[in-house]
C-alpha positions as CSV (number, residue, x, y, z in Angstrom):
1,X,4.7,1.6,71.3
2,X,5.4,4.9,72.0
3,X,2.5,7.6,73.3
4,X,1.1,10.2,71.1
5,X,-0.5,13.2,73.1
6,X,-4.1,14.1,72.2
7,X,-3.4,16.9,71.1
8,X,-1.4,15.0,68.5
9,X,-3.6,12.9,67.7
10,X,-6.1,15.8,67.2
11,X,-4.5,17.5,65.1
12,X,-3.6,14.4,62.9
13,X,-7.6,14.1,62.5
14,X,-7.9,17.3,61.2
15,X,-5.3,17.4,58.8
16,X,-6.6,13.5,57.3
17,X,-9.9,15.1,57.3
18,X,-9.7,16.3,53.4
19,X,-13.1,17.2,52.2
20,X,-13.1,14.2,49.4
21,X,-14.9,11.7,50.5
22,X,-13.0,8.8,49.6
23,X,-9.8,10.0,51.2
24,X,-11.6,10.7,54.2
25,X,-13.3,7.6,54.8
26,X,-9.7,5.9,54.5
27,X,-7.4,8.7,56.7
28,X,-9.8,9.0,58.9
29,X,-10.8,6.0,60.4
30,X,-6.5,5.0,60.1
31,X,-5.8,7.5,62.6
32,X,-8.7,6.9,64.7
33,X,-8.5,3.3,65.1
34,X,-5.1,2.4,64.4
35,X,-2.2,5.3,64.4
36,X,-1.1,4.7,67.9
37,X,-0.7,0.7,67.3
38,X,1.6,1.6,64.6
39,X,5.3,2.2,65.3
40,X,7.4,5.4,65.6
41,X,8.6,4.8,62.0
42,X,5.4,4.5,60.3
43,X,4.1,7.3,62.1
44,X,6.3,9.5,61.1
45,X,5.5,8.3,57.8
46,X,1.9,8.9,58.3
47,X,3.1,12.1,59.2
48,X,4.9,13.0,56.0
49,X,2.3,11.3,53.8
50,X,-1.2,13.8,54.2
51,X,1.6,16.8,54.0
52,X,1.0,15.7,50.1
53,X,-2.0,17.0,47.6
54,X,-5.3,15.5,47.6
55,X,-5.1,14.2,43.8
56,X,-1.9,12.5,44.7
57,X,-3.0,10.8,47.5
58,X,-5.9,9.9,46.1
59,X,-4.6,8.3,43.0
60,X,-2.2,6.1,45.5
61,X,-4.9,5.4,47.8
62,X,-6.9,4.1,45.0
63,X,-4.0,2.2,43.7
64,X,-4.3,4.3,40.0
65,X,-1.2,4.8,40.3
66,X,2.3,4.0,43.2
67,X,3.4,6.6,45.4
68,X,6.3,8.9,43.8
69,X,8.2,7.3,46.8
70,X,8.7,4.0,48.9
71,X,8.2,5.4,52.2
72,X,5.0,6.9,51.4
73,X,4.0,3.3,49.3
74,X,4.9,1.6,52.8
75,X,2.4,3.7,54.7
76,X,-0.2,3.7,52.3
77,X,0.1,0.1,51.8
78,X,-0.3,-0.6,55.7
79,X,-3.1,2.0,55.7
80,X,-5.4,-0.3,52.9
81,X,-4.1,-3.6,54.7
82,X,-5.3,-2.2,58.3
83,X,-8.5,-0.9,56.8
84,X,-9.4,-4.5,54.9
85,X,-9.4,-6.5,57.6
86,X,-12.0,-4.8,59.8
């Protein structure tokens, strides 16, 4: 695994904190309890996935509708999966 620096990690916290509930209580708690067990590559798909709008990332989250791409489908996908289990 590779080591993400705090301040990092900090700012990923910030920028999945999005003022609608529902998305926050899904981004949040991903990066908080899982983003630094992922690997590099789904990182840096994290990374490029809450770059997107809040109505688009809330209709995937909430599986209305698939992501407009398969990278961002993967993360999201592992992001639901992660957060079932607990």
């Amino acid at each position: 695994m590779n080591m993400v620096s705090q301040e990092k990690l900090n700012r990923l916290f910030w920028h999945s904190r999005r003022g609608m509930l529902e998305l926050d209580l899904l981004l949040v708690p991903f990066v908080q309890e899982h983003y630094t067990q992922i690997d590099e590559v789904n990182q840096n798909r994290y990374d490029a996935l809450i770059t997107e709008e809040d109505q688009d990332l809330f209709a995937w989250l909430m599986q209305r509708t698939p992501a407009n791409n398969t990278e961002h489908q993967i993360i999201i996908d592992l992001i639901l999966e992660r957060l079932k289990v607990q």
